[in-house]
C-alpha positions in Angstrom: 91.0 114.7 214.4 90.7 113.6 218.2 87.9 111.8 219.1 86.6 110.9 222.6 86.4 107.6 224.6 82.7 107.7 223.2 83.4 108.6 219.6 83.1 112.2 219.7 85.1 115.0 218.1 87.1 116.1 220.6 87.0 120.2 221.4 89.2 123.0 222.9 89.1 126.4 223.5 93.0 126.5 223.9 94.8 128.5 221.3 95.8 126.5 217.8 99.4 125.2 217.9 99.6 123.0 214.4 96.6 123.1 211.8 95.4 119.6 209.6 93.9 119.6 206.2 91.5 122.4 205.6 93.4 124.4 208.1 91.6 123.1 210.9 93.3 124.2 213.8 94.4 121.7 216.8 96.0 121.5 220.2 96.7 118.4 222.0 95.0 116.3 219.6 91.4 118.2 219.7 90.3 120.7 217.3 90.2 124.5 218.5 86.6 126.2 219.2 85.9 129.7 219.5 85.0 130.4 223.6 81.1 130.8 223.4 80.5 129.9 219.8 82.7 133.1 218.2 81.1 134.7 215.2 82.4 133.7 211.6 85.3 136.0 210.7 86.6 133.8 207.5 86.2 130.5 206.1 88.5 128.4 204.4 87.2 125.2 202.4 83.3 126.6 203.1 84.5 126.2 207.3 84.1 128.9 209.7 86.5 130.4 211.7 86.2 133.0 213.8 89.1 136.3 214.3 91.4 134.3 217.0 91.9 131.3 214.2 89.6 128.8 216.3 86.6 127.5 214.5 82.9 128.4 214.9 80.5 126.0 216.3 76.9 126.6 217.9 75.7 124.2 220.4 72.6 126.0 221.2 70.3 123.9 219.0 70.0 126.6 216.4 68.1 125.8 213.1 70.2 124.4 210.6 69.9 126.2 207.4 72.4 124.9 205.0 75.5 122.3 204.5 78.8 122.5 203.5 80.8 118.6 202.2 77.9 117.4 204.1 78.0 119.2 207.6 75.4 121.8 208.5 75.7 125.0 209.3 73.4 127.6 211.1 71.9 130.9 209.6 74.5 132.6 211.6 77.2 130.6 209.3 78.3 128.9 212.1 78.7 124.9 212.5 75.9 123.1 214.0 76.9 121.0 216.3 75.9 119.1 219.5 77.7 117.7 222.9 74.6 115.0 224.2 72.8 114.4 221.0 73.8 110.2 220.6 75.3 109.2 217.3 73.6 107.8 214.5 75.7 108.4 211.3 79.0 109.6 209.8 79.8 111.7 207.2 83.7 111.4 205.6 83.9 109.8 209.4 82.6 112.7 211.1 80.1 111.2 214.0 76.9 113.3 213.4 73.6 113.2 215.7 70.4 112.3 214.0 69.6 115.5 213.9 72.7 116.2 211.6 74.7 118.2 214.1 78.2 117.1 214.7 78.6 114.7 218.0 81.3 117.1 219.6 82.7 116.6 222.9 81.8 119.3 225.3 85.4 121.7 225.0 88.1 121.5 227.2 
């Protein structure tokens, strides 16, 4: 997983060209986003992806209504996550806001 000068996951919207464990997808070192948010299409190990094989986030703040190995996910099934919210903890060494939303960088 890439991670930011500040700690961050790092995010694309760039197609996938290899995939890691639990088939997340990545390019240049940064896991693949769907443009927009995307809508869940599949999941695979309880993780959303949407139809172009990119994963699902939502940065819009949206309530977070459940978790999956410890990340939380939206009503819409999507993961919650958040590109300005500071770090506070980690989960499996996953930096995650205080308000439990993954500390993503903003996708390039």
């Amino acid at each position: 997983m890439g991670f930011s000068g500040s700690g961050r996951i790092g995010t694309t919207t760039a197609a996938p060209t290899g995939n890691a464990p639990n088939a997340i997808p990545y390019n240049a070192g940064n896991i693949c986003v769907a443009p927009g948010g995307g809508t869940p299409r599949s999941w695979v190990a309880g993780l959303p992806y949407a139809v172009n094989g990119r994963m699902v986030i939502d940065t819009t703040g949206a309530a977070i209504t459940g978790y999956i190995g410890g990340l939380a996910l939206t009503a819409a099934g999507a993961l919650a996550a958040d590109t300005t919210g500071a770090i506070d903890h980690y989960v499996r060494g996953i930096p995650i806001t205080a308000q439990g939303r993954l500390a993503i960088g903003v996708p390039v």
